[in-house]
C-alpha positions as MATLAB code, in Angstrom:
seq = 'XXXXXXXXXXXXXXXXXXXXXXXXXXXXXXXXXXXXXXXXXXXXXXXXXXXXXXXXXXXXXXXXXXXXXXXXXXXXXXXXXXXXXXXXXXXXXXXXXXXXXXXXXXXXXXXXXXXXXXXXXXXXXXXXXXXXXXXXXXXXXXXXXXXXXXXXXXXXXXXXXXXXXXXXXXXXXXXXXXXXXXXXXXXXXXXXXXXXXXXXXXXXXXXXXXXXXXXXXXXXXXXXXXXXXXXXXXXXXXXXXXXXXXXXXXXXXXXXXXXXXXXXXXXXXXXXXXXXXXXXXXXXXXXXXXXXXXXXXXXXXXXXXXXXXXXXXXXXXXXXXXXXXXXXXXXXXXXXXXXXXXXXXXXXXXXXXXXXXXXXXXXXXXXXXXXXXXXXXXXXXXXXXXXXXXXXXXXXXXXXXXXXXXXXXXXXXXXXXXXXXXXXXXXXXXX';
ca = [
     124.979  119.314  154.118;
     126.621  120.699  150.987;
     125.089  119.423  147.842;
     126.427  121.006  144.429;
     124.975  119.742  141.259;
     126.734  119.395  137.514;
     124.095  120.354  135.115;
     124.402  118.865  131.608;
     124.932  122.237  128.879;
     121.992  123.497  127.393;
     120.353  122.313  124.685;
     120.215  125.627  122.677;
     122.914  125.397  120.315;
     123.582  125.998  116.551;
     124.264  123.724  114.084;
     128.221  124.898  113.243;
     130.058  126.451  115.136;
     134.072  127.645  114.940;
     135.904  124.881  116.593;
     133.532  124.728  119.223;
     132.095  121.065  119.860;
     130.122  122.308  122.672;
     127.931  124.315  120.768;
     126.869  122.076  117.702;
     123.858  119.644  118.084;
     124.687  116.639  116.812;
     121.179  115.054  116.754;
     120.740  117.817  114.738;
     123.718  117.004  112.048;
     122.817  112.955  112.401;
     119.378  113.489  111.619;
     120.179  115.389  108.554;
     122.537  113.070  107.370;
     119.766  110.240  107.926;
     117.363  112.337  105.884;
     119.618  113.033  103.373;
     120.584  109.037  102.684;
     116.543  108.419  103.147;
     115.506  110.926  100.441;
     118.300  109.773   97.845;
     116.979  106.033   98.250;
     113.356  106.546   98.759;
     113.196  105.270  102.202;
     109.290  105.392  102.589;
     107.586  107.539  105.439;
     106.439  105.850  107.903;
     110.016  103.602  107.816;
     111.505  106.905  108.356;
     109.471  107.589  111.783;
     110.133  104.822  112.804;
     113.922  104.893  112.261;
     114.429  108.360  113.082;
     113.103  107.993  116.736;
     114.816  106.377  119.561;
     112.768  103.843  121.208;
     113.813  104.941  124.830;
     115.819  107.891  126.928;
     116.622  107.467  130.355;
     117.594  110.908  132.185;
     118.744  109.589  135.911;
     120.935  111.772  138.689;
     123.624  110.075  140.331;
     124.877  111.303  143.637;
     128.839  110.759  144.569;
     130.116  111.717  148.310;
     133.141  113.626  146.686;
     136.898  113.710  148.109;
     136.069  116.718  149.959;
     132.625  115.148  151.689;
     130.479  117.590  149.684;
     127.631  115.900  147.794;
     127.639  116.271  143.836;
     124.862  115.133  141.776;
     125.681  114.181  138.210;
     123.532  113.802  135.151;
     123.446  110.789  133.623;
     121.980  109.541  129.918;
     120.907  106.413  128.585;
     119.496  106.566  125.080;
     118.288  103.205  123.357;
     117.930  103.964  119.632;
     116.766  100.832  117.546;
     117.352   97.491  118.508;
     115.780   95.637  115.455;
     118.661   93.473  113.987;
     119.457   92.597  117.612;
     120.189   94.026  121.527;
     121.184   97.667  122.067;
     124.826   98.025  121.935;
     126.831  101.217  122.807;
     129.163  103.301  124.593;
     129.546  104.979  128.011;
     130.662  108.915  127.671;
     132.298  110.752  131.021;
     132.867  114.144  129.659;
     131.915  117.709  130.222;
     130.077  118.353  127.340;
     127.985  115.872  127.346;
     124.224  116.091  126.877;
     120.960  114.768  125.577;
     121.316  115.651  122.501;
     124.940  114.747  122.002;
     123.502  110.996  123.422;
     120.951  110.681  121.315;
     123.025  111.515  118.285;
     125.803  108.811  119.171;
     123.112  106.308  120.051;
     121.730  106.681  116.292;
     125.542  106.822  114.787;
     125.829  103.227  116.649;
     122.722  101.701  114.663;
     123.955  102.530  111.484;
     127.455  101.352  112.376;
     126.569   97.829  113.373;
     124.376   97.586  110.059;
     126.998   99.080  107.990;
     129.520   96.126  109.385;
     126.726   93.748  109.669;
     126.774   92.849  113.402;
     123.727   91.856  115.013;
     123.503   95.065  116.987;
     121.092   98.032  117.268;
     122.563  101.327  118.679;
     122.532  102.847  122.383;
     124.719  105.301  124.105;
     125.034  106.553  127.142;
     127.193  109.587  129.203;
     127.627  111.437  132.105;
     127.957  114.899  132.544;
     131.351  115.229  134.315;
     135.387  115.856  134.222;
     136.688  112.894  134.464;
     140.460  114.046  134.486;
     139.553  116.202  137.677;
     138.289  113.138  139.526;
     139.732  110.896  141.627;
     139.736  106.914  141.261;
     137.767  107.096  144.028;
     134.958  109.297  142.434;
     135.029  107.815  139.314;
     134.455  104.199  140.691;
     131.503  105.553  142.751;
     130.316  107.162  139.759;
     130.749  104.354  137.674;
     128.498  102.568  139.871;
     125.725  104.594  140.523;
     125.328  105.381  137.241;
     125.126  101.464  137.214;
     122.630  101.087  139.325;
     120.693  103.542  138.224;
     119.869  102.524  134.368;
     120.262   98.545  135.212;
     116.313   98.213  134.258;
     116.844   98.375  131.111;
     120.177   96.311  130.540;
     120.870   92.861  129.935;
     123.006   90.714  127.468;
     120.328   90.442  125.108;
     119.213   93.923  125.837;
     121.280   96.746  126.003;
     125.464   96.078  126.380;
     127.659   98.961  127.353;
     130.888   99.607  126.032;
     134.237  102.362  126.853;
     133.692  105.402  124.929;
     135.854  109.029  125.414;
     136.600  109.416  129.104;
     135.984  105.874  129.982;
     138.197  102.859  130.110;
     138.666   99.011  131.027;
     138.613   99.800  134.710;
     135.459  101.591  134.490;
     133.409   98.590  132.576;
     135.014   96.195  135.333;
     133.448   98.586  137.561;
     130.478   98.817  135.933;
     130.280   95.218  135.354;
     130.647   94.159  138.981;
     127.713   96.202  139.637;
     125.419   94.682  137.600;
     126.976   91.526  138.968;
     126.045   92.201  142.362;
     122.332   91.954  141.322;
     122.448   89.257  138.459;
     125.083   87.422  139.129;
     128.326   86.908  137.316;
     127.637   88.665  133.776;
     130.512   89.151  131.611;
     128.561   90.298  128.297;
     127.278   92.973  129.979;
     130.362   95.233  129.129;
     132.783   94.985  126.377;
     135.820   96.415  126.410;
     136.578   95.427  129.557;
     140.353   93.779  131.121;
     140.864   91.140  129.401;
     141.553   88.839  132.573;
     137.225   89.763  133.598;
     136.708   87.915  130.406;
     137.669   90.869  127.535;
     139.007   90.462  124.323;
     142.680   90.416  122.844;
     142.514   92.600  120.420;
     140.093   95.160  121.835;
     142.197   97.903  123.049;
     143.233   98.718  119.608;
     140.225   97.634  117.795;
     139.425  101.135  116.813;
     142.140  102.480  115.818;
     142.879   99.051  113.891;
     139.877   99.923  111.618;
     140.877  103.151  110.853;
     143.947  101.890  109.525;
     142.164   99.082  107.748;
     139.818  101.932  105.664;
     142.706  104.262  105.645;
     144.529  102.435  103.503;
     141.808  100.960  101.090;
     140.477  104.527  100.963;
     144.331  105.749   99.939;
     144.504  102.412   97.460;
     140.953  103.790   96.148;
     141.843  107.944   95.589;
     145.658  107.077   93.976;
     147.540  108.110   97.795;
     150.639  105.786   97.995;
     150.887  105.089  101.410;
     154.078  104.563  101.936;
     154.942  108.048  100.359;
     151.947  109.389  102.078;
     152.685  112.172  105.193;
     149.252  112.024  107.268;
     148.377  114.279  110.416;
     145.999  112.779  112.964;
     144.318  115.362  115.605;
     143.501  113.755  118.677;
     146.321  111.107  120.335;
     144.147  109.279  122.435;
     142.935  105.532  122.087;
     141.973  105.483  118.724;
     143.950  108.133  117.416;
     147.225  106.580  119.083;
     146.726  102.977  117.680;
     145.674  104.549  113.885;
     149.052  106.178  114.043;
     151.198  103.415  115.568;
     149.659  100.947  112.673;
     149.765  102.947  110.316;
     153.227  103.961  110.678;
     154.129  100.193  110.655;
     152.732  100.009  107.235;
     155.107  102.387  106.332;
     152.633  105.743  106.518;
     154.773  109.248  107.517;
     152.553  110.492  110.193;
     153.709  114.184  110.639;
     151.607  115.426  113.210;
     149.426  114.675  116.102;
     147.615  116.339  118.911;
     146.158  116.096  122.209;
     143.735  118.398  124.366;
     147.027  120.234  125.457;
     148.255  121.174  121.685;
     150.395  118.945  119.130;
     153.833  118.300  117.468;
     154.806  118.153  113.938;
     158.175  116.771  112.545;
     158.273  117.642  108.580;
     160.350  114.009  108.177;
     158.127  112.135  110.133;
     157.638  111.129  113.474;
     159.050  108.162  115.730;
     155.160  106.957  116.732;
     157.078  104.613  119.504;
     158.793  107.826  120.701;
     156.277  109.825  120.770;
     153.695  107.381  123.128;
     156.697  106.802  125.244;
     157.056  110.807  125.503;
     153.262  110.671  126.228;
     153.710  107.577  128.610;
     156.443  109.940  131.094;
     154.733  113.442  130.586;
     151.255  112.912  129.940;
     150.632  114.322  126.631;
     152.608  114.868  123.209;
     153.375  118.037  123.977;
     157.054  119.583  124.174;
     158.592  116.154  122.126;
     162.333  116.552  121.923;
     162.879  117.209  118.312;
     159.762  118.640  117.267;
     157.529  121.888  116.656;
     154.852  122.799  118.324;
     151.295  122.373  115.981;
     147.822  123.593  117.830;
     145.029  121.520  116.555;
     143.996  123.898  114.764;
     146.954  124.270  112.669;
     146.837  120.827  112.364;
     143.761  120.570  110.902;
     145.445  122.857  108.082;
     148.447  120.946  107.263;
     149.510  120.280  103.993;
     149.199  116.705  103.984;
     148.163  113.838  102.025;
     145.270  112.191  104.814;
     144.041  114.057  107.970;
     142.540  111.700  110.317;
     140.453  113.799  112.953;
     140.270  111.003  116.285;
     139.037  113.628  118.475;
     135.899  114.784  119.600;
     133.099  115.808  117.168;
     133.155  119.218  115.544;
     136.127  119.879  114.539;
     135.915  120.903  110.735;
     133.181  123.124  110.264;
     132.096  125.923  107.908;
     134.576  128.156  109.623;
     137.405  126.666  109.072;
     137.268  123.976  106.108;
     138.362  126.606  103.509;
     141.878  126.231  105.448;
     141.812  122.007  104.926;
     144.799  121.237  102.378;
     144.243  117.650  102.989;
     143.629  115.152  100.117;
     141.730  112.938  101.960;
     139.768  112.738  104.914;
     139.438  110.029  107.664;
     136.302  110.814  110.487;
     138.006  108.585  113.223;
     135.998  110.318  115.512;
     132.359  110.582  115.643;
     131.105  113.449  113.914;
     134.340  115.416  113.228;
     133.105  116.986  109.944;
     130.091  119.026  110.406;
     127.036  118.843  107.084;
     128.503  122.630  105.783;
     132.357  121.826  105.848;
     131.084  118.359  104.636;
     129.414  120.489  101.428;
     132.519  122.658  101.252;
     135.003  119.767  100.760;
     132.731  118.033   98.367;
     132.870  120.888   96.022;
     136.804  120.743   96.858;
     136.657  117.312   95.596;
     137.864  116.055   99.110;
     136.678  112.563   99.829;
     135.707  112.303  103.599;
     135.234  108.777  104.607;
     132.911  108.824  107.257;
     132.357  108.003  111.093;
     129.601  105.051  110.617;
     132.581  103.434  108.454;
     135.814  104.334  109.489;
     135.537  103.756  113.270;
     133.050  100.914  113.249;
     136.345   98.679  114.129;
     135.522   98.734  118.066;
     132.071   97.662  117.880;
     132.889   94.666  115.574;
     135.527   93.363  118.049;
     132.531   94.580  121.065;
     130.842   91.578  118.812;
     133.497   89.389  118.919;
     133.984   89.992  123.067;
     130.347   89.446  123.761;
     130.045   86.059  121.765;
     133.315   84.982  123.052;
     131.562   85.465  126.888;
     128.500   83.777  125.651;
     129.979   81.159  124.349;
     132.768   81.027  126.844;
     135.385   80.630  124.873;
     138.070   82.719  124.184;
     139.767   83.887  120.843;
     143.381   84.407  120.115;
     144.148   87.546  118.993;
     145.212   86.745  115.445;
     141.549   85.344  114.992;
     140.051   88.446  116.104;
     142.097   90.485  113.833;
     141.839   88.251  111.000;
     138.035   88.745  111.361;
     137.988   92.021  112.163;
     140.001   92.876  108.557;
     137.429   90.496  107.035;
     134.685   92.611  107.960;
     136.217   96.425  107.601;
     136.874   95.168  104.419;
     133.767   94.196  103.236;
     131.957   96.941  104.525;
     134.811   99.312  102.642;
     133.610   97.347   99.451;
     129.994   97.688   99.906;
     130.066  101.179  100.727;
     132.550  102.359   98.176;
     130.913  100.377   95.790;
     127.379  101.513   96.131;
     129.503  105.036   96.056;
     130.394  104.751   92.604;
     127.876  102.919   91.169;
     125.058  105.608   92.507;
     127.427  108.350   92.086;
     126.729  109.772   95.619;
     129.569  110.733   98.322;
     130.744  107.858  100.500;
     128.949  109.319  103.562;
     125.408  109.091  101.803;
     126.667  105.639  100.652;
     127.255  104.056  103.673;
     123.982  105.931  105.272;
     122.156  104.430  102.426;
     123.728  100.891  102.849;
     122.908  100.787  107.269;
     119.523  102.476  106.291;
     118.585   99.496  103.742;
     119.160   96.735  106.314;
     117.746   98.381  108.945;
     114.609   99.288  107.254;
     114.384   95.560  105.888;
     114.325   93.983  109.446;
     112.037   96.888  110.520;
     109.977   95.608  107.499;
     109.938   92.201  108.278;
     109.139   92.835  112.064;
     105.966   94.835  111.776;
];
C-alpha cells in the first residue's frame, strides 16, 4: 500500500518577509500586536498570561483514500483560544500553507473580533494542510469528514462552532455538519455558514464583505475620502473581496482594480463589478477582462488610489514593499494583510490602516445571528440580519475610532485595546 503524507510547513520562519505569506509567523505578529495594546492600557500580568495563551491545540492526521487509491494523510489543527465571554467560535482553513502557528494566530484574531463587535463568542480556528483546488469533490468531502470526526471531542453548540474560512465553503460545513450529526443527532449550530436550506442564514454569504463596506465608508467619512469620487483597488477577488467591491460600487465607489491568485485587471475609469464576476463566473478568475489591463498584485498593491482594501491572504504589505503604497487609506479585509514593520512605516506616512479585528468582523456577527436563529429555530429575513449587522459594525466603528482619538493611539491599538478590556473584565470576573 502507497501511503504519502502532506506535512504542514515548518515552523521556522521570520517575522516579514517580501510578499511571501508562507514565511511570516503570524502568532508571532498577533502576539505583538496584543502586547503592544496590553502595555499602552496597563493590562496587568497575570491577565496577560492568561489571555495570551490558548486554552487548547488539537494536532490530529486525517487519512483520505485519494482518486488514484493511494493513501494521503493530512494534518489537521484545532486551536481553542479563550472562550470566556462565551463558546469557541471560528473558522475552518483548507490551504497549503497552513500551520500551527498560522492557527493559533487566527484563533486569537477571532477572540478579539467577537469582543470588539460584542458577540458572545471566544475565538477558535482550525485548518488543514492541503490544496484544495487540486482536489476532487470527492476528496474534499472525505476530508471534510475525517477531519470531523477527528476533533468532534471537543465541539458542541455551546462549545466550540466551526465556520467557512479561505478554501472552505457552504458545502463543506453541510459536510461537516452531517458528520457531527451522525453521532449527535441533528445539530444545525454546529456550523455557520452553511446552505441556507440546512438551516443557514440569508445574509451570510456576503456578510464579510458587507462589513468591509460598512467600515469602509465610515473610515472614508472619518479621513475626508468622498466616496463617491473615491477610485479604490481591492487585492484578492474572492468571497469577501468580491462582495466589498460589488457593494461598494453600488454606493457609488470607482473600484479600479482587483486581483485573484492568477494576477488582476485595472480599468483607470472604473470597472463594471457585475462584469467582471460574470467574467470570473465563465473563466474562472478576473484575469484577461475584455477592456482592461493586466495589474499583478503586486502592482496593485502600489496603485495610486484613494483606499486599498487587501481581501487576500495575510502578508501582503510588509517592510519590503510598503515604501511603494500610494494609498490614502487602508482597509485589512483580510486577516493579517499588513505586517507590524509596514504597519510602522505607514504610520509615519500618516496612512490610517483600519485593521483586521474591525474591518472583517462582519462574518462572525452574522455566524451570531445563524447560530441563534438555529437555537431558537427561527429564521430571520435578510433585511433583519443586515439591519443588525450595520447596527453593530457601526458601533464597533464608533467605539474604536473613538477611543482612537481620544487616546491618541492608531486605530489598530484602539480596537486591540477595546477587545482586550472586555475580555480581561470577564476573565476578571470569572476567576
Amino acid at each position: 500500500m502507497s501511503v504519502a503524507t502532506v506535512l504542514p510547513p515548518q515552523e521556522n520562519k521570520t517575522n516579514d518577509a517580501p510578499s511571501n505569506a508562507s514565511k511570516l509567523n503570524f502568532n508571532r505578529i498577533t502576539d505583538e500586536q496584543f502586547l503592544l495594546a496590553a502595555e499602552h492600557m496597563g493590562l496587568e500580568d497575570e491577565i496577560q498570561k492568561l489571555l495570551i495563551t490558548p486554552y487548547r491545540e488539537l494536532i490530529v492526521q486525517v487519512p483520505v483514500r485519494m482518486d488514484d487509491g493511494k493513501l494521503e494523510l493530512f494534518h489537521g489543527f484545532r486551536v481553542q483560544h479563550n472562550a470566556v465571554r462565551g463558546p469557541y467560535k471560528g473558522g475552518l482553513r483548507f490551504h497549503h500553507h497552513v500551520d500551527l502557528a498560522e492557527v493559533r494566530s487566527l484563533a486569537a484574531l477571532m477572540t478579539w473580533k467577537t469582543a470588539i463587535v460584542d458577540v458572545p463568542f471566544g475565538g477558535a480556528k482550525g485548518g488543514v494542510t492541503c490544496d484544495p483546488t487540486s482536489m476532487s469533490r470527492k476528496e474534499l468531502q472525505s476530508l471534510t469528514r475525517g477531519f470531523a470526526q477527528k476533533i468532534d471531542m471537543a465541539l458542541g453548540v455551546y462549545r466550540d462552532i466551526v465556520a467557512p474560512d479561505v478554501g472552505t465553503n457552504a458545502q463543506v460545513m453541510a459536510w461537516f455538519m452531517d458528520e457531527y450529526g451522525k453521532k449527535h443527532g441533528y445539530t444545525p449550530a454546529i456550523v455557520t455558514g452553511k446552505p441556507v436550506r440546512l438551516g443557514g442564514s440569508l445574509g451570510r454569504e456576503e456578510a464579510t464583505g458587507r462589513g468591509v463596506m460598512i467600515i469602509t465608508l465610515e473610515a472614508c467619512k472619518a479621513y475626508g475620502i468622498d466616496v463617491k469620487r473615491a477610485s479604490i483597488a481591492v487585492q484578492g477577488f474572492g468571497n469577501v473581496g468580491s462582495w466589498a467591491s460589488r457593494l461598494l460600487a453600488q454606493r457609488g465607489a470607482n473600484i479600479v482594480a482587483v486581483s485573484d491568485v492568477k494576477g488582476g485587471i485595472f480599468k483607470e475609469g472604473g470597472l463594471d463589478i457585475d462584469a467582471v464576476l460574470a467574467h470570473v463566473k465563465e473563466t474562472g478568475s478576473v484575469v484577461d477582462m475584455p477592456g482592461t489591463r493586466p495589474c499583478g498584485n503586486e502592482e496593485l498593491l502600489t496603485l495610486d488610489v484613494d483606499v486599498l482594501i487587501p481581501a487576500a491572504l495575510g502578508g501582503s504589505i510588509t517592510r519590503h514593499n510598503v515604501e511603494n503604497v500610494s494609498a490614502k487609506l487602508i482597509v485589512e479585509a483580510a486577516n493579517s494583510p499588513v505586517t507590524p514593520r509596514a504597519d510602522e512605516a505607514l504610520r509615519a506616512r500618516n496612512i490610517p490602516v483600519i485593521p483586521d479585528i474591525l474591518a472583517n468582523a462582519g462574518g462572525v456577527t452574522v455566524s451570531y445571528f445563524e447560530w441563534v436563529q438555529n437555537l431558537q429555530q427561527f429564521s430571520w429575513s435578510h433585511e433583519k440580519v443586515n439591519v443588525e449587522l450595520e447596527e453593530r459594525m457601526l458601533k464597533a466603528w464608533w467605539n474604536v475610532h473613538t477611543r482612537s482619538v481620544e487616546e491618541k493611539t492608531p486605530l489598530r491599538i484602539a480596537a486591540f485595546t477595546e477587545a482586550l478590556h472586555r475580555v480581561a473584565e470577564a476573565t476578571r470576573q470569572r476567576y
